[in-house]
NUKE-800148 format. One record per residue: x, y, z of N, C-alpha, C in turn. Coordinates in steps of 0.1 Angstrom, whole numbers, plus 5000, padded with zeros to 4 digits. Layout:
# residues N
XYZXYZXYZ...
# end
This chain:
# residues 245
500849885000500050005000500950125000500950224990501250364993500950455004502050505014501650575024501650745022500850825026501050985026501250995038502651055042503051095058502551245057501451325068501151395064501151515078502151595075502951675090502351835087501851865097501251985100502452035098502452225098503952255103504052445105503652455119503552585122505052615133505552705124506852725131507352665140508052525130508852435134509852385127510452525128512252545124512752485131512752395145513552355156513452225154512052165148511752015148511651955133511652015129510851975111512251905104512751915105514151875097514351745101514251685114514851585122513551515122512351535122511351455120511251375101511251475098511351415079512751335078513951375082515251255082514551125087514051145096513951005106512450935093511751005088510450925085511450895071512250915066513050915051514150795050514350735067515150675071514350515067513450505072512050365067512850255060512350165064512550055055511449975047510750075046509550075036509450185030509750175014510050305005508150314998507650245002506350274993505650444998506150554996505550665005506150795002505250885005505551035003505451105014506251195017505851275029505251445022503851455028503651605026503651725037504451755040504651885042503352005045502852045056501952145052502452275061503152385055503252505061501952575065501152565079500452665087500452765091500352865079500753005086501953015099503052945092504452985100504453135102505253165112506453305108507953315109508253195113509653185114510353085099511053045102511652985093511552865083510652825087509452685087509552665072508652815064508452795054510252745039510952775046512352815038512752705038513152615053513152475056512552385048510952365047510352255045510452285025510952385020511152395010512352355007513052355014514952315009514352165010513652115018513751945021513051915004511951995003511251964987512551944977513052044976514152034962515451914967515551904979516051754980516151644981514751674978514151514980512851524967513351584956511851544945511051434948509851454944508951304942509151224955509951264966509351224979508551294990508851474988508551554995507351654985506251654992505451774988505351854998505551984997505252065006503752184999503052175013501552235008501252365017500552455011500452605021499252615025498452605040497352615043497252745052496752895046496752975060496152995064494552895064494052945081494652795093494952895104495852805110495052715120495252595122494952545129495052395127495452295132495952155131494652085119493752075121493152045114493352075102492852185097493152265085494752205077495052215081496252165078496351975075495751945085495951805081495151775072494351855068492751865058493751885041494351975042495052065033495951965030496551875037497751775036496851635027495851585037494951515028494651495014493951665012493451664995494851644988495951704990496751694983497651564982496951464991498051304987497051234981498151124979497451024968497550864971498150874983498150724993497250664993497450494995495650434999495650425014497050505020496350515038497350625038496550785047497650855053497750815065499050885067500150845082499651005087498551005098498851105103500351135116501051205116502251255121502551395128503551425139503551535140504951615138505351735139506351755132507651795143507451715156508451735166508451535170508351465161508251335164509551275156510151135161510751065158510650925160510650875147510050735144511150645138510750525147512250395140512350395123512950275121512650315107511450175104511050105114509949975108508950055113508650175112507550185121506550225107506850255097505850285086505050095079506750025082506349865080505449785090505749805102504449765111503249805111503449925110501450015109501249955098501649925083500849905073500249725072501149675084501149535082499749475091499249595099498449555104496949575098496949635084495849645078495949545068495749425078495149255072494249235065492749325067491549335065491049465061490049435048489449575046488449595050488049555065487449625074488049745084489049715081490149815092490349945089489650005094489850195090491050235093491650185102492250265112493150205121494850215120495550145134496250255138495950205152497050385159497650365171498550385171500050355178500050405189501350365198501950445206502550555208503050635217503750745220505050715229505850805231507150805244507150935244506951015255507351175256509151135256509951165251511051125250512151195260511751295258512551435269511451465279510551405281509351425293509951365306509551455319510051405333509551245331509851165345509851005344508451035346507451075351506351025357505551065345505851165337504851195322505151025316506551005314506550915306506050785312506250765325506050655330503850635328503450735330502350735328501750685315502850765305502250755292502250625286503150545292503750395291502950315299502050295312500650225316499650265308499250385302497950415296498350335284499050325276499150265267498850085264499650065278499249945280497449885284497149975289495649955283494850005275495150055267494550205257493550075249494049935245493549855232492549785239492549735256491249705260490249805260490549935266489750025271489050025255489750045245489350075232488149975227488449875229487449765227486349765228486149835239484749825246484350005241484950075241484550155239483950205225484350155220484350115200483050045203482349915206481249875207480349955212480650015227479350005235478950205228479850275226479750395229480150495212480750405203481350405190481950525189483150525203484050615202485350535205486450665202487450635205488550705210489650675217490450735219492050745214493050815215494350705206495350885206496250875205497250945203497451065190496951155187496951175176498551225166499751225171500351215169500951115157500351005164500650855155499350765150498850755139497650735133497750685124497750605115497650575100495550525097495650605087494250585085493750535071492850435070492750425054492150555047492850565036492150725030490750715021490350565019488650595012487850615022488250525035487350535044487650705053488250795052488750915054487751005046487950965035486951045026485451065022484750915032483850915031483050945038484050995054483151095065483951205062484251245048484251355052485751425052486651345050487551405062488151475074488951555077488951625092487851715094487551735102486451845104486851985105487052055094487752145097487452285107488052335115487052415120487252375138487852265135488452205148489752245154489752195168491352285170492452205172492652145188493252085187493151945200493252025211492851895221491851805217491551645218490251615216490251595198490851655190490751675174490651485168491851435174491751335171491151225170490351225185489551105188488051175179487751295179486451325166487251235155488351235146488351195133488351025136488450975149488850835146487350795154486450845158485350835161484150805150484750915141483750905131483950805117484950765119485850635112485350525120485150515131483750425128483250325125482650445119481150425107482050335095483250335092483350285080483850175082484250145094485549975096485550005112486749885114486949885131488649955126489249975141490050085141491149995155492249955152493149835153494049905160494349915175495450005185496549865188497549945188498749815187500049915194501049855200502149905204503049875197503049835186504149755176504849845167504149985168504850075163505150215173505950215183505650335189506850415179506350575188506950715178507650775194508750845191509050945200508251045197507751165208507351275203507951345217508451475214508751555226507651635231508051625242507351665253507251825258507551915247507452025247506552115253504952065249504152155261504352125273504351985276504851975294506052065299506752045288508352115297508452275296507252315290507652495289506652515292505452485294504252575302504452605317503752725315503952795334503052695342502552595334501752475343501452385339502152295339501952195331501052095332500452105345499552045353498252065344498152185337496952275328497052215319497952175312498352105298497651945298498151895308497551755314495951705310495251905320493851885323493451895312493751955301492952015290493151895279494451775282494251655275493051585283492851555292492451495303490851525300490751605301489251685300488151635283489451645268489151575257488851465258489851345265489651205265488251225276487951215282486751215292485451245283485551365275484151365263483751305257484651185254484151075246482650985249482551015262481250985269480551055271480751225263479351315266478651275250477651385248477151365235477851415225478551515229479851565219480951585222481651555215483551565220483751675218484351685234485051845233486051895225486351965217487651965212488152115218489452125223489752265232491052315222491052425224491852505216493352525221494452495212495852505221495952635222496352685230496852865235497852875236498852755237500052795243501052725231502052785228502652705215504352725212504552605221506152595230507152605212507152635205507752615194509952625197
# end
């Protein structure tokens, strides 16, 4: 299967470079990475354009300016041509089997959807150590929650999604922000297959909001607060404010 790796990218001159090496690194060439400049203002745009001219026909870089994660992964979407995008983030670092595992798990074309693990990599022990129990039950909890309630929860960081079944709700909802964003798109995916949680591919991602907000504790609740909506009538989705770049 052709994969579209598909990376938001709002002024991430600091991370964008070392995320695209590491996804270029694979040992699965079937794939393109697209690039979506978010109304940057730093250097972002200059970057993910030098990666374009060095990497032809692997790299697309796409311009979305109303900002916001969605929008962007919306804008990254129309513009691939994969039969699954990889959603990704652009402060993340991934092995190189990790494109080979995700795709190996779509055995069945009932499967909308498999989505991975996390490591805050640079996160204090108790972020990570936390993030490393929830994980280990993310695929039960998911189970039941997928049947009884036909939601879900999952990392949005690391996602591979089939893209007919992507396109047939619709795609991202645009208009969404960011806490909470993810579990809407893999909620409403659904409706079209079951949706496959596995630790067989985890991703580094840094831990940037924990380690620079004046409260990190806040950061926590406003994750904390998303996953919990999954049980109201509508998922909350909360807006990031703070943007440790």
């Amino acid at each position: 299967m052709y994969v579209s790796v598909v990376i938001p990218c709002y002024n991430e001159e600091k991370w964008i470079k070392e995320t695209v090496e590491s996804v270029l690194k694979q040992d699965y060439q079937d794939f393109e990475v697209i690039l979506v400049n978010n109304a940057s203002t730093d250097k972002t745009s200059e970057i993910i354009s030098s990666l374009e001219s060095e990497y032809p026909g692997k790299i697309k870089t796409v311009s979305e300016p109303n900002k916001g994660v969605s929008f962007a992964r919306e804008a990254g979407r129309r513009a691939s041509k994969g039969q699954i995008i990889a959603q990704l983030d652009a402060d993340c670092i991934v092995p190189k089997n990790w494109m080979r595992n995700a795709t190996a798990l779509f055995d069945s074309p009932t499967i909308a959807a498999v989505a991975g693990t996390i490591d805050y990599y640079d996160g204090e022990w108790r972020l990570r150590v936390g993030t490393k129990i929830s994980g280990m039950f993310l695929g039960t909890f998911n189970y039941f929650l997928n049947r009884f309630k036909k939601r879900n929860i999952c990392w949005g960081a690391n996602i591979f999604m089939r893209a007919s079944a992507l396109e047939k709700i619709g795609g991202y909802r645009n208009g969404s922000e960011f806490y909470g964003e993810e579990h809407d798109t893999t909620s409403r995916l659904l409706n079209e297959g079951t949706i496959r949680y596995s630790g067989s591919f985890e991703i580094k991602t840094s831990a940037r909001r924990f380690n620079n907000a004046p409260n990190p504790w806040e950061i926590m609740r406003r994750y904390n607060k998303a996953n919990a909506s999954v049980f109201k009538k509508e998922i909350e989705i909360g807006t990031e404010t703070f943007h440790p770049r």
